[in-house]
Phi, psi and omega in degrees: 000142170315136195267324170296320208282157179314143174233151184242152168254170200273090164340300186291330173275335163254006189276312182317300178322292200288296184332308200247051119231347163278017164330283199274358170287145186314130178301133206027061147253197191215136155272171171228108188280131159248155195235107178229149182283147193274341201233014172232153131260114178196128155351067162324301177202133145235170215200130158247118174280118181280158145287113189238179187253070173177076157297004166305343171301282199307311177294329156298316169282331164303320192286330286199335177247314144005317179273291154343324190259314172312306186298316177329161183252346183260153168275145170216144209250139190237124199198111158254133169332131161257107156170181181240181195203145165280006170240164180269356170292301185248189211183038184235175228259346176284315158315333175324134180248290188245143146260143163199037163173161188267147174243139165207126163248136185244099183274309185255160166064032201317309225276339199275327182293301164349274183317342178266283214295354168263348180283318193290300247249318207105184192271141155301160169276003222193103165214137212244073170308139218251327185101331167295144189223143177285138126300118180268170181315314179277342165093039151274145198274125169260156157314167209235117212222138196235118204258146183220130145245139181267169202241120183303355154223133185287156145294151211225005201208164180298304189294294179330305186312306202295318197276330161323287185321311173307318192280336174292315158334278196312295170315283202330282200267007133313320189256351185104350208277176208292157196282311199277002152291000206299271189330091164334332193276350190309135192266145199212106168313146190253146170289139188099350183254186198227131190278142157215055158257093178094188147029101190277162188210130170299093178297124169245188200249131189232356172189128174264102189215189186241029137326122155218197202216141168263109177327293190264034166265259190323350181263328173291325160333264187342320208250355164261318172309336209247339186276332177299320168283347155275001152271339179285311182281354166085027153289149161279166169098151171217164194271155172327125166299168145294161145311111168292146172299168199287132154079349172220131206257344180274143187291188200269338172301321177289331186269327143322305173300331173307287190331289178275014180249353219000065169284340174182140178239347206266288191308316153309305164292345139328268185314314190312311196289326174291341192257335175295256193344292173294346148303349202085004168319114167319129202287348186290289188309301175290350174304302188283007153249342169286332184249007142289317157310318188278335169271005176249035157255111229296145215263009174278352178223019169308306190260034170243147194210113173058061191006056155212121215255126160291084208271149197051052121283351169272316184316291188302344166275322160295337168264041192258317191352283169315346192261323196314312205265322176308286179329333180264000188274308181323304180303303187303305162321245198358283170319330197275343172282322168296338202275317178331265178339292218289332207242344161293321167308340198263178179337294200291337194256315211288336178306321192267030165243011170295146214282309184310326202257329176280346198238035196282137191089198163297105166328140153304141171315148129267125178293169216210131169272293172243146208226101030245020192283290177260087189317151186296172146075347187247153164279175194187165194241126178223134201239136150207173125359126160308147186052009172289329148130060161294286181330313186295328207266310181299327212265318190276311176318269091065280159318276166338323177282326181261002160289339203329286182309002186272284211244357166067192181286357163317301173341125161031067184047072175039357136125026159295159176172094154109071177067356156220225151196204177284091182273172201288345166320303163286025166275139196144167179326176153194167208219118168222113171262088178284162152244358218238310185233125187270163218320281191327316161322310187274313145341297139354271191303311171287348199272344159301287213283331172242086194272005191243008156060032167294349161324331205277114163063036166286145189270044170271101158265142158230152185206121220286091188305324206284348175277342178275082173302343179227045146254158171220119170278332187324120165253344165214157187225143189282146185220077209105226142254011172264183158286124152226168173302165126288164172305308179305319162304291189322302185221297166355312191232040187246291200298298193293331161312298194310320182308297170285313175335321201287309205294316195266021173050345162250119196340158160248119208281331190203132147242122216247143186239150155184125021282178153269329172272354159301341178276353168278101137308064167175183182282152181275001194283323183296112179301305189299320165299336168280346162296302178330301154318308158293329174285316160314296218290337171284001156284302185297327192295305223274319194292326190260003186058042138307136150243125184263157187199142186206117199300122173246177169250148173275171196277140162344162137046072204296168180231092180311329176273356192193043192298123153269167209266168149298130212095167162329128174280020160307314229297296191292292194347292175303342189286156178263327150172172213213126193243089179286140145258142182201151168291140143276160156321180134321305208263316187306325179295301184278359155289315183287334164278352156275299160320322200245000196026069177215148165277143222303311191307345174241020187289142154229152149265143194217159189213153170257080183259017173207074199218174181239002171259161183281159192069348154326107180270099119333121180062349163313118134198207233217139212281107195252156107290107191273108217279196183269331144286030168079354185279139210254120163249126212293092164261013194284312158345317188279354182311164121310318184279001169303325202061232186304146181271159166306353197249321167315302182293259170003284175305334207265283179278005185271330152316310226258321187301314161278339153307305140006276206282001191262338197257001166106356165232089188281186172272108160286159164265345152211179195128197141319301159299349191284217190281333222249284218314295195292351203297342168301005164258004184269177164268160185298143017259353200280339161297301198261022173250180225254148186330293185315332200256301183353276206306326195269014181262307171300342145286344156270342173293327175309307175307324186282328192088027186289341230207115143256200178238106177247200171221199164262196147269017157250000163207089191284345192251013157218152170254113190222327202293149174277110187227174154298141184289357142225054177279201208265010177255339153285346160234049170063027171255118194326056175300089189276157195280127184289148224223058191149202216259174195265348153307307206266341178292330164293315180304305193282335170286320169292346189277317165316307183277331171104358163312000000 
């Protein structure tokens, strides 16, 4: 750029900037945007901003002072604090609100400081040319680098603050880098302002990632690493031990110095891997740090051991790592289950399974992924043929839930879908994890199933496994002739739920695996790896209130009355419930496509053939038309043989219920009052049907809201009765409770209206 020409900053470069280290700062605090002439020390500007949930503020006012500063004829460097204060006066370390990344300038030796504190630290999140340049031994110049790891939570307290500043310490002079940045409150140039010592020049931004740091992961890092370089430099004094590991009596400092000296590497990566972890060390974060030690052992003594050389010894111990640390993660589970066990068993514990005390109060409702089939929060199965368009079913499902919360019922035919439908419960992320169809594939297929781009900034992921060349999906594996978990089982999509939850603010209501047997390093036919397998995923399903659904094939030669999955009958056995697709026949198809006016080829059948909440219509089932978008439309109503449609029955009972509550003995939906206990007061057909499909017929009127739940005046502490949502006890009118039986209280209410 013309050095005369205006100079503006760079929009893009602090919006980038502000994202990724004020992610995580607390909603009203205050920045202190600041300015200072470069060739003084004096003030330019400083400016304060609160924080709101529109970082789009900060960033207009930062470029907006920024800009300001650049144009001045004297130079001034625009370098605001990365954190926030609680007030809008000061900016000094008693104001301090959040620390919210460890910072380091690395003025001398950049690319090398860079290379130590990410070998230590993991990749920053943030890394800045400052616009300032270095002389190397030869006088070639590096950019000058200002390295941000952002804190997977800011700081918030006098302790926190303090164990931030040491660590900040600490980097530094691992590296040699400026002193004066240690302090949070420190001013720091933002990539998007402008350097003007000489040449003006764009601090930018040279490297990005979504990395971030565990405050105290990074202060033991630091603090082993920093005891180890004042034995290397001959300082007296040694740091405080660690608790030694089972079976190894040198503290963590001894063990380390074996490592990098390479006097001894397998029993040191061993203890390391039990004390990272049981500190709270990510098991991904001790791998990269345990291999990071073994790569800063010099490479002229790797393989020498009792001056005598081994060839691939140092190699087989790095790559050993990943097993050192699964296994000690594995041993710390074990313990913690046990520890777990013992104290649920225990005195102090045993009092809350008493059955009155576990069971006090109101029952919780059951809640619906899809309603009435597929219960929230469970894992579960839906099985078909190749190419009936399961993957497709999951994939619409999958949408759906993050549209839920939007677009109401107007959405993608009000949001039916395997014979029932989405109730707003189920609004929230959603998640489908292929093995099968890559990024394109799935293009296709959504721009079919949402040719109206309702997707756009829907909390929907997908994630193409076969386009990821260094993912491995397997959550079990054989360890021997038994099973085990994987790492990815294990912690992966506890960490990947957790992710998205944080980004979209919203829960994620359904995760779809497909295939199921691809997620097995083993047979699926083998119980034991699919139980292992089915017993995680109902943990994971139960800790994030996920519904899991895990795509199957159906077994050879289907049994129409009794279709079952491919594979072990764990697959079902385990399951909360379980949902078959299938062909009709030929001759069946083209009978039922002239009955259903569809064509035979896209007719399916689909059944609910497993499921454990109550009201599940088990074995109903029900007739699909596979539309040209790959979406199943639900055509079992148009059957002859059906009798009444589901919208008849459904209307048939939300009349008789309000009538009811109007005459003064209403309807609960289940219970003494409920719908099952009365039904010799409904009319045929809904008087002679079997409890689940009642009661799931009275759940859908709830879900639609045709049907609510109030009370009486005479039971003011519950809302359990069934009414219209403006009838007359939902909307609070004195309704005395009839003194006989609910034939005659009905008989005397119509007779009164002239019914």
């Amino acid at each position: 750029m013309n050095a005369d020409a205006p100079l503006l900053a760079d929009r893009d470069q602090i919006t980038r900037f502000v994202d990724a280290l004020f992610r995580h700062a607390d909603e009203g605090t205050f920045v202190s945007l600041r300015a200072f002439y470069d060739d003084a020390n004096q003030v330019y500007g400083i400016e304060t901003h609160r924080l709101s949930d529109d970082v789009r503020l900060l960033v207009s006012a930062a470029t907006s002072l920024a800009t300001r500063a650049a144009r001045q004829r004297r130079p001034i460097v625009f370098a605001p604090p990365i954190a926030t204060f609680s007030n809008g006066d000061g900016a000094k370390e008693d104001d301090l609100q959040n620390g919210l990344a460890l910072s380091v300038e690395c003025d001398q030796r950049p690319s090398e400081a860079r290379q130590k504190l990410e070998a230590l630290l993991g990749p920053a999140t943030i890394i800045v040319a400052s616009g300032g340049e270095w002389p190397d031994a030869v006088g070639v110049l590096e950019p000058k680098l200002h390295l941000h790891w952002r804190l997977t939570e800011p700081t918030r307290d006098a302790a926190s603050h303090a164990t931030l500043k040491a660590c900040r310490a600490m980097a530094k002079a691992l590296v040699g880098a400026d002193g004066t940045s240690t302090p949070m409150v420190h001013p720091m140039r933002w990539p998007g302002s402008w350097h003007r010592k000489g040449a003006p020049r764009l601090v930018r931004i040279v490297s990005e990632t979504e990395a971030e740091l565990d405050l105290d992961e990074a202060d033991q890092l630091l603090r082993d690493a920093w005891s180890v370089h004042r034995q290397q430099q001959g300082d007296a004094g040694k740091a405080e031990p660690d608790e030694p590991g089972e079976g190894e009596t040198r503290d963590t400092t001894e063990l380390v110095t074996a490592i990098l000296t390479g006097a001894d590497y397998h029993a040191p990566i061993t203890a390391l891997a039990m004390r990272y972890l049981k500190g709270g060390m990510a098991d991904a974060q001790a791998v990269l740090t345990l291999r990071g030690f073994m790569n800063s052992v010099p490479e002229a003594i790797r393989n020498i051991k009792d001056g005598v050389h081994h060839l691939l010894r140092w190699q087989a111990r790095f790559d050993d790592i990943p097993r050192a640390v699964s296994t000690a993660r594995d041993e710390l589970d074990a313990e913690a289950a046990k520890a777990a066990q013992a104290d649920m068993f225990g005195e102090q514990s045993i009092g809350r399974f008493r059955l009155d005390e576990m069971t006090a109060g109101e029952p919780p409702r059951q809640e619906f992924l899809v309603s009435p089939t597929i219960p929230l929060g469970k894992l579960g199965v839906m099985f078909g043929a190749g190419g009936i368009g399961k993957s497709l079913v999951g994939l619409a499902l999958c949408l759906l839930v993050a549209l839920r919360g939007r677009y109401g019922e107007a959405a993608l035919g009000a949001f039916s879908i395997l014979g029932g439908h989405v109730p707003l419960e189920a609004a929230g992320a959603s998640v489908f994890l292929t093995l099968e169809d890559d990024t394109a594939e799935i293009h296709r297929r959504i721009a079919s199933l949402d040719p109206e781009n309702r997707r756009r900034d829907a909390p929907c992921y997908v994630i193409p496994a076969v386009d990821l060349p260094n993912f491995d999906p397997a959550l079990v594996m054989p360890d021997g002739r038994a099973a085990m978990l994987t790492e990815l089982a294990k912690h992966g999509l506890d960490r990947l739920l957790r992710s998205i939850a944080a980004i979209t603010g919203r829960p994620v209501r359904l995760l779809v695996l497909d295939p199921a047997g691809d997620f097995l390093n083993g047979d699926e036919n083998d119980a034991s790896f699919v139980k292992m397998l089915m017993r995680q995923l109902r943990a994971v399903a139960a800790r994030h209130g996920c519904t899991i659904i895990l795509i199957g094939h159906v077994a050879k030669g289907v049994d129409l009355e009794n279709p079952t999955m491919r594979g072990s009958g764990a697959w079902i056995a385990n399951s909360r419930f379980a949902y078959a697709l299938w062909k009709p026949t030929v001759e069946e198809a083209e009978r039922l496509g002239k009955e259903v006016d569809e064509p035979a080829e896209t007719l399916v059948w689909g059944n609910l053939v497993k499921a454990n909440h109550a009201g599940a219509p088990i074995g109903m089932r029900r007739l699909f038309a596979r539309s040209p978008s790959g979406n199943f439309l639900d055509v079992t109503n148009r059957l002859a043989s059906q009798g009444p449609t589901e919208e008849q029955l459904l209307k048939l009972l939300v009349e008789t219920c309000a009538d009811c509550a109007a005459a003064g003995l209403p309807f609960s939906h289940t219970g003494a009052a409920g719908l099952f206990n009365g039904r010799a007061d409904f009319p045929e057909p809904l008087a002679s049907m079997s409890r689940h499909r009642l009661e799931a017929i009275g759940t859908l009127a709830l879900d639609r809201q045709m049907l609510v739940k109030t009370r009486t005046a005479d039971t003011q502490a519950s809302t359990r009765f069934l009414d219209l949502p403006d009838g007359p006890l939902a909307t609070g009118i004195n309704v005395p409770l009839f003194k006989g039986s609910r034939k005659e209280a009905l008989e005397r209410y119509r007779s009164s209206r002239g019914l």
